[in-house]
C-alpha positions as CSV (number, residue, x, y, z in Angstrom):
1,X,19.3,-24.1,4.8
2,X,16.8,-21.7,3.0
3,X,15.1,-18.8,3.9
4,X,11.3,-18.9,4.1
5,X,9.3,-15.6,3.7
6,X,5.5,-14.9,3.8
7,X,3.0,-12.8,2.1
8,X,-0.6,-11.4,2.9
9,X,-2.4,-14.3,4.6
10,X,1.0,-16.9,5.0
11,X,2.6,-14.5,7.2
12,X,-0.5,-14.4,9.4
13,X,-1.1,-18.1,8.9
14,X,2.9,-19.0,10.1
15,X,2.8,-16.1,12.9
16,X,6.2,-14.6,11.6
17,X,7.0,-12.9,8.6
18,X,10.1,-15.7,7.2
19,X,12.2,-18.3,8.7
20,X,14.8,-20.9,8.6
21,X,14.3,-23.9,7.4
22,X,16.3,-27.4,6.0
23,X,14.7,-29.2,3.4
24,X,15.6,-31.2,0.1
25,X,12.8,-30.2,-1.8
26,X,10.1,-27.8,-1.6
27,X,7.7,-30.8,-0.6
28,X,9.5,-31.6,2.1
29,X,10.0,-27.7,3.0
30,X,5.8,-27.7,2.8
31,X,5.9,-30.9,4.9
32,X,7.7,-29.6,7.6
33,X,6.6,-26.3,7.7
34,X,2.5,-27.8,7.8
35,X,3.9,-29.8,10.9
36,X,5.5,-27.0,12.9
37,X,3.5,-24.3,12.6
38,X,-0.2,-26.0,12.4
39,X,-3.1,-26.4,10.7
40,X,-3.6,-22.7,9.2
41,X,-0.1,-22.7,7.7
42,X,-1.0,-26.1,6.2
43,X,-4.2,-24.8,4.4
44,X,-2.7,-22.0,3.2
45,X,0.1,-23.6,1.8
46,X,-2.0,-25.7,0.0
47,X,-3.5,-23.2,-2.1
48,X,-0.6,-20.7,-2.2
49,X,2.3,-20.7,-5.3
50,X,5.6,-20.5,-4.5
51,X,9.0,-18.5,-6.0
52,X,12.6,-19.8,-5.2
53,X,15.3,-17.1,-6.1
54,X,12.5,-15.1,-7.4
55,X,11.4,-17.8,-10.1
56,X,8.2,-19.6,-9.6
57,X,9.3,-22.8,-8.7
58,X,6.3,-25.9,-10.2
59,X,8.3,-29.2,-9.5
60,X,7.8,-29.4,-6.0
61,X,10.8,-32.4,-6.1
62,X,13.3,-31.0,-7.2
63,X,16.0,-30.1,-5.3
64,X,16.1,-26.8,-3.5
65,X,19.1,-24.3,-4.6
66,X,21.8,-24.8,-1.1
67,X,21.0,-20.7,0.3
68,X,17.4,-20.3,-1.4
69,X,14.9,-17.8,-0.3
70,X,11.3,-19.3,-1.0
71,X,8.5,-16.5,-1.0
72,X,5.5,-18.3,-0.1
73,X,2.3,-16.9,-2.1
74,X,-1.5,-17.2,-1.2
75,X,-4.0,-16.5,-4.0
76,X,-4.8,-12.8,-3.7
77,X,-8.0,-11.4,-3.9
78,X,-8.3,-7.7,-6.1
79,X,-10.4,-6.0,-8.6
């Protein structure tokens, strides 16, 4: 089981500011979160990055940490 939390636009995308979730992987986290919480959620995590235990995590197979906290990312916008 991880814990799931959203920034900026993914919290307004997912409707709640973290969750839950059992996955492997963080593809099959993405996967599953796309599928229960629509088609918003599913764009966004498309473009967003992604820290797990606070290090940005680029192999989207490899295994997830057992107790992880994955902080989902959008792009920001700023000047």
């Amino acid at each position: 089981m991880v814990t799931v939390r959203y920034f900026a636009a993914a919290r307004a995308a997912a409707g709640v500011p973290e969750e839950r979730a059992e996955a492997p992987t963080l593809a099959a986290l993405l996967s599953s979160l796309s599928k229960a919480r629509g088609a918003n959620l599913a764009r966004v995590l498309g473009s967003a990055s992604f820290l797990v235990d606070g290090l940005a995590w680029q192999d989207r197979e490899a295994p997830l940490p057992p107790g992880a906290t994955v902080d989902v990312l959008p792009p920001f916008a700023g000047g």
